[in-house]
N, C-alpha and C positions, 0 to 999 in steps of 0.2 A: 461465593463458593463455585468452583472453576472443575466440571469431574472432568476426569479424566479419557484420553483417550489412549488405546492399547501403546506400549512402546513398540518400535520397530527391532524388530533383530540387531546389533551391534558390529561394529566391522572396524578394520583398523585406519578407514580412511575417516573414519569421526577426527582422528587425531590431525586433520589438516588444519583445525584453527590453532592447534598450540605448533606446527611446524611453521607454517607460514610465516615468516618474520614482514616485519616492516623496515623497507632498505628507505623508504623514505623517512621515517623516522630519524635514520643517523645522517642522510643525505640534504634534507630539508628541503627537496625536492618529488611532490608526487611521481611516484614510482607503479606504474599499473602491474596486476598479475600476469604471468606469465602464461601463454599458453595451455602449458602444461599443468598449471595450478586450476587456470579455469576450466579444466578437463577433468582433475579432482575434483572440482567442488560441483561441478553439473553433476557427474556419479555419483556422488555421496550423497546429492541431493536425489536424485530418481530411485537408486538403488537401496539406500539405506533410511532415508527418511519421507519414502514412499511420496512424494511431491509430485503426483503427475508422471507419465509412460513416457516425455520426452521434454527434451530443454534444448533452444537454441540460443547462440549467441553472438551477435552479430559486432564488429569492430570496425572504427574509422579512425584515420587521421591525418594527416598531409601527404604519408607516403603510400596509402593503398586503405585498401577492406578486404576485409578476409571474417569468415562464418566459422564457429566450432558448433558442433551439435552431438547431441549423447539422447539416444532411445528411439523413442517410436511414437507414432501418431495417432497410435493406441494400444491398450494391452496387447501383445502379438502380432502388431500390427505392421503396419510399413516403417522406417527409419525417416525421422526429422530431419528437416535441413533449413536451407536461406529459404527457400521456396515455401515451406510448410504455413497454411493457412492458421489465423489463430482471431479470438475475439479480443479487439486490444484496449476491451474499455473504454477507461476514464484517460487515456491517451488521446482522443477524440476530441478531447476539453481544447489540446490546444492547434488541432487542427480546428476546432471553432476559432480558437483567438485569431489563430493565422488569417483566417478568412475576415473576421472583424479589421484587424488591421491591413488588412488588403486592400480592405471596403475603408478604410479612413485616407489609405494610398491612394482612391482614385478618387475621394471627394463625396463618395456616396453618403457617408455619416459620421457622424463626428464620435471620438470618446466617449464626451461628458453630455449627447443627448440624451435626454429624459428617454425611456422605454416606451412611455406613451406618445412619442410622437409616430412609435410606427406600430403603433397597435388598432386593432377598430373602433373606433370611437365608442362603443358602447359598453367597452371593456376598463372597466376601475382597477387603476394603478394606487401602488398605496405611494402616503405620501407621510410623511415624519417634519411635522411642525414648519409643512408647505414644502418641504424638502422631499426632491422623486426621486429615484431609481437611475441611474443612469446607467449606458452601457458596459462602461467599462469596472464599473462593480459588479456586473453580472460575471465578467468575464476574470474578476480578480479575486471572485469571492468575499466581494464587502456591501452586498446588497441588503446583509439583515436578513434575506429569505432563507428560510426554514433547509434543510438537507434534502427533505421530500416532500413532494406537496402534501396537504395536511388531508387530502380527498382519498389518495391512492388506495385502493382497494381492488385488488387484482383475482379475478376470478381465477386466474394459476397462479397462485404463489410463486411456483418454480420458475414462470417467466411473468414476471412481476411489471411490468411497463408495455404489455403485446396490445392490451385493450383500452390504455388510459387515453382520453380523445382531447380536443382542441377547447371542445366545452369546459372539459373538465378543467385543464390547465387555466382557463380563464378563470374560474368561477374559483378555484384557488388564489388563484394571483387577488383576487376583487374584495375575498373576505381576508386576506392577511390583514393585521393591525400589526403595524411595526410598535416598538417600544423604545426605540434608539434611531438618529437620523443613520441611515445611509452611510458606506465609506468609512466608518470610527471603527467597527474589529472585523477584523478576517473572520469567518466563519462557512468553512468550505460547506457547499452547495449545488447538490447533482439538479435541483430543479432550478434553480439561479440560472446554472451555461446548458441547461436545456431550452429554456425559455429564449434566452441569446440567440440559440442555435434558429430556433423558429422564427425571429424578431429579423435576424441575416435574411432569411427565406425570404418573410415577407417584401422587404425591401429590397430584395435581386431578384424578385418574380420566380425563383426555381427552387426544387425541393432542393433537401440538404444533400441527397448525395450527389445530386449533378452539380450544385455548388462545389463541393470539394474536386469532383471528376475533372470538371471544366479549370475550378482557380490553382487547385492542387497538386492534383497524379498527372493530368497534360503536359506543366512545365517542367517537374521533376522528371517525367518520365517513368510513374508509379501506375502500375497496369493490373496491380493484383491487393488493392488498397479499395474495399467498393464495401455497402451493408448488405445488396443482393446480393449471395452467392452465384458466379454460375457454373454453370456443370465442371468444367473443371477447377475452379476454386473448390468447388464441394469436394471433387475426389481429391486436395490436397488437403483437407481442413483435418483437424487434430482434433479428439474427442477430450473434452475439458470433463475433470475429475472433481467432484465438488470433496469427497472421502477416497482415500484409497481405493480403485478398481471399482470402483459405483460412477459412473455417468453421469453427467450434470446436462440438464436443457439447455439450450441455445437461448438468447434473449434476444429478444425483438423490442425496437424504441420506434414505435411511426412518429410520436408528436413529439418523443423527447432524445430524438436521434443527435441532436450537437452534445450530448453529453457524458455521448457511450456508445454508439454504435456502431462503428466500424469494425470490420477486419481487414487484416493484413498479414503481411508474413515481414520475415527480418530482410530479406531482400529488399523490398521497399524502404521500411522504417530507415534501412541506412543511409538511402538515398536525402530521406527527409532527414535525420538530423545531419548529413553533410553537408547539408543546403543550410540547417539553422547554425551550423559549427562554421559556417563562412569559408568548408573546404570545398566545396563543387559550387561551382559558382550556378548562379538561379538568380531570373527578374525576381523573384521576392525578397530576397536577401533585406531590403530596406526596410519589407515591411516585418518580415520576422526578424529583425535587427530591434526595430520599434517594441515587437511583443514580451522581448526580453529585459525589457525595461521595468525595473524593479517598483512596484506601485505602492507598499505599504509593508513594514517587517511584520513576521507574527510574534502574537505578544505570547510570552514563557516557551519558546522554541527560540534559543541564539543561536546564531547564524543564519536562521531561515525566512526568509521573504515571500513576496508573490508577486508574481509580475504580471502579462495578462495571459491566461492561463497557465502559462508555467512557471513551478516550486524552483528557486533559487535558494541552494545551501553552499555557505561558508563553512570547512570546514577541514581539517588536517592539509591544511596548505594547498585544498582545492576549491575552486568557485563552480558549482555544479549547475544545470540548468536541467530541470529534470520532470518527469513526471510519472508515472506508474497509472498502471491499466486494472481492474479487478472484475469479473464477471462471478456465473458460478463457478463455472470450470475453468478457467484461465487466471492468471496473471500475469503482466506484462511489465516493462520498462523501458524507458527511453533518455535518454542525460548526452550532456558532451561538460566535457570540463572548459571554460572559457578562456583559460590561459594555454593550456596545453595544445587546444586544439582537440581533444582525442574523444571520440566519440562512441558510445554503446549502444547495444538492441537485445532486450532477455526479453525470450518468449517462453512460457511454460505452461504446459496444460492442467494447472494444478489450481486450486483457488486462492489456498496460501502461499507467501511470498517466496523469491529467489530473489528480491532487489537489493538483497547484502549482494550477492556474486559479482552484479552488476556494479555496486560499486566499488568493490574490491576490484576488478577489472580495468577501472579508472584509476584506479590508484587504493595502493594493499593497504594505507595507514589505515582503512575503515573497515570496522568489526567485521566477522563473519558469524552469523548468527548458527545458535548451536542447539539444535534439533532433540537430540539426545547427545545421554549423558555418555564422555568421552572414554575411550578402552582406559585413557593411562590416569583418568579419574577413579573409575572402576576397578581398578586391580589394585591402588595406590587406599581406597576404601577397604577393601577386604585382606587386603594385609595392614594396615593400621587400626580398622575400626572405624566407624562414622560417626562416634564421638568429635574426630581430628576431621569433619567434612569442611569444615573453615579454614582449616588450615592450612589442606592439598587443595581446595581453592586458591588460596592466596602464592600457594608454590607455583601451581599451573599459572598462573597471571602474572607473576614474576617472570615466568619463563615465553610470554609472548602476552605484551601489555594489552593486545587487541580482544584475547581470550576473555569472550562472556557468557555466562549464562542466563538464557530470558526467562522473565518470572513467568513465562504460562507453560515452558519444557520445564522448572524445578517445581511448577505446583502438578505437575501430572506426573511426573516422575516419585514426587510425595505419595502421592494417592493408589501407584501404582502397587508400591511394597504396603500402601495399610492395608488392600487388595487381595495383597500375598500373606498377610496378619505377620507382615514385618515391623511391628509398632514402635520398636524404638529406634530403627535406621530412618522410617517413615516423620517420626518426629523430629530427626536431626536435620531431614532434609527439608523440610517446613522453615525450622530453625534459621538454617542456612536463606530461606528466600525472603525470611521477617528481615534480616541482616542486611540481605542485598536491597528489598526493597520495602523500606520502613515505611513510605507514604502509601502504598498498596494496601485500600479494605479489606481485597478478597485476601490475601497471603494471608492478614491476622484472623481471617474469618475460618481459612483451612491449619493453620497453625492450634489455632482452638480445639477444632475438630479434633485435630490427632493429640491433643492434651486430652481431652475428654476419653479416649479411646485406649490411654495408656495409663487411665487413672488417676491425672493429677488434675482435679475439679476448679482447684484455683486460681490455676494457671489457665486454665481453661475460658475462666468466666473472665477473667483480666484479658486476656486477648481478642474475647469477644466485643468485650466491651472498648477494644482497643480500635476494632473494627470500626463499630456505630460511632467513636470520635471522628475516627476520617472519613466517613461517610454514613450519615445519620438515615440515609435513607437504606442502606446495607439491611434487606429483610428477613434472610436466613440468620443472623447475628442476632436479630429481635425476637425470632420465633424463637429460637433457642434459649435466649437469655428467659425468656418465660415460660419454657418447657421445663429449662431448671428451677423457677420459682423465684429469680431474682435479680432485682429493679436494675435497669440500665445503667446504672452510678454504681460506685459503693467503693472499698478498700481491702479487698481482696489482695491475696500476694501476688506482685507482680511478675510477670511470665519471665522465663530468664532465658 
């Protein structure tokens, strides 16, 4: 059960995913948005679905770069730009790989070295039927370790990794017991290329940001790419929004800084993926040539890989090379298409994502993700009724195949009108997100809800129960189902 959050005011620039066509679609060639489109969709993103006070966008390709930006660096604040400071995350990941393979460019250490060769000796590595850890599954995410270390306990929540220390990270790593060797599933991990990050350190005798300072922003010429702010990176930095117009803290990583710690602004980031897109030429090139080397597909995502730290997607006739940043208040992206050449940078001060823009930017065949519900949905509901909610879906996607809507905007969009004690527009639009997404617990879990609410018990108790089948551990579905008095099974009529 998903509650909801307020909808935003409505505007007519919602309608840009059903204007937007895809020219590569008919062309069979990736087709990026147009300037002008990406000036839409940053607007409609800051202005209408409240995402953060500013959004920058950075562009590369063989013949230039050039920055679009829309807002401000904070509510009322100054105006974003290429220059605008931001926290870039888990884009850090592969400014760690970069360094790792930097570090395998000059001979320092190999891929497939075990972790414990450059750890203290008195520190227990785990090991899986005599099988270790090596580097380059820290850095691919197939090390088997956990997403967080299992210790973490953070006297501020709000900056969640400010006080976790070297002991600690040890004394995690030492009680892990794997249950699978090493390298056999992806399974992305922020303490896996933290650990990396440290393991680099150890082995180049210098902390992680003078590592990057010196292997990184020196030969790119990235001057404003550092985890110390200083006074003027501070007075450009952009206040990240974890909710609308509410502040998010800053995060600090001392031990687990290759995983997440940097800032930067789109100025630089260009720099850096022009260098990885093979347009500005860079002594690294080789080794970020090497990083983009695809390591293992992920299993039930097709098209998608990992290479060493960076997400490789196949898809609408693009090969993308990519990765995204997430803090409280920020989220970030970085990609180049491999064939095209054509490179991107989304910064945004928001927590939740813009990286549809970004890669519509690359090329329009890929969705634009849809915040709220769209004007010519809305007008097309109240002069037919939302009985027909299926069906001015299926017209709208007809009329621009990219046009979706995601199941956590139609379950708050649900809950908003049962809110308004709209109960059977509210059911319909439930209806409508069982439809779109059938393998979804929570949709049949709030689908329920709004049968119960509109008096049809049966349908109710089948949908709950439709829940706990696709996920058994679903516990708002079990309290219910025993609030109504009956058993998780049975033959009740089924929900329609």
């Amino acid at each position: 059960m998903t509650r909801p959050f307020t909808l935003p005011v409505l505007a007519s620039s919602c309608l840009l995913a059903l204007a937007a066509t895809s020219a590569s679609a008919q062309s069979g060639a990736p087709v990026p948005a147009t300037d002008a489109e990406i000036v839409a969709m940053i607007k409609a993103r800051v202005d209408i679905d409240k995402k953060g006070s500013g959004i920058v966008v950075g562009l590369i390709d063989p013949r230039g770069s050039r920055v679009i930006s829309y807002g401000s660096l904070s509510v009322g604040g100054a105006p974003v730009g290429a220059d605008s400071v931001f926290e870039i995350g888990s884009i850090t990941k592969v400014f760690t790989a970069t360094l790792l393979s930097d570090m395998v460019q000059r001979g320092e250490v190999k891929l497939d070295d075990p972790i414990g060769a450059y750890l203290p000796a008195g520190v227990k590595t785990p090991l899986f039927k005599g099988k270790p850890i090596t580097l380059r599954q820290l850095s691919g995410h197939l090390s088997g370790l956990p997403g967080m270390p299992a210790n973490l306990a953070p006297a501020n929540p709000a900056n969640p990794f400010a006080d976790y220390t070297v002991p600690q990270m040890y004394a995690a790593l030492s009680a892990f017991e794997p249950t699978r060797a090493s390298g056999e599933i992806y399974a992305y991990s922020n303490y896996g290329v933290g650990l990396l990050g440290h393991i680099l350190t150890l082995r180049a005798g210098n902390d992680f940001e003078t590592l990057v300072r010196q292997r990184i922003n020196k030969p790119l010429g990235m001057d404003s790419t550092a985890i110390t702010l200083s006074a003027d990176m501070t007075k450009r930095l952009a206040t990240g929004y974890g909710m609308p117009g509410v502040p998010a803290q800053n995060w600090d990583m001392p031990v687990l800084a290759g995983m997440g710690a940097l800032r930067s602004t789109t100025a630089d980031l260009l720099k850096f993926v022009g260098a990885n897109a093979g347009i500005l030429p860079s002594p690294l090139y080789p080794a970020m040539q090497a990083a983009h080397k695809p390591q293992r597909t992920i299993d039930k995502r097709p098209g998608e890989s990992i290479a060493l730290g960076w997400h490789i997607l196949d898809a609408h006739g693009s090969r993308i090379v990519w990765h995204t940043g997430g803090t409280a208040g920020y989220r970030t992206y970085i990609g180049f298409d491999q064939d095209t050449r054509r490179g991107v940078v989304l910064m945004s001060n928001a927590h939740s994502g813009s990286e549809d823009i970004a890669r519509r930017a690359l090329n329009r065949a890929f969705p634009l993700t849809v915040y709220t519900p769209p004007a010519a949905m809305l007008e097309a509901l109240e002069k037919r009724g939302y009985e027909h909610i299926e069906a001015i879906y299926q017209e709208l996607r007809a009329s621009d195949p990219q046009f979706k809507l995601g199941e956590p905007m139609v379950n708050q969009w649900g809950y908003e009108m049962l809110m308004q004690g709209k109960l059977k527009q509210s059911l319909e639009i439930f209806k409508l997100n069982a439809s779109l997404y059938p393998a979804s617990s929570n949709v049949y879990d709030s689908l329920a809800e709004s049968y119960e609410k509109n008096g049809r018990m049966e349908e109710a108790i089948a949908s709950y129960r439709r829940a706990l089948e696709i996920d058994p551990a679903a516990k708002n579905a079990q309290d219910n189902l025993k609030r109504l008095g009956v058993p998780a099974q049975g033959e009740p009529k089924q929900a329609q």
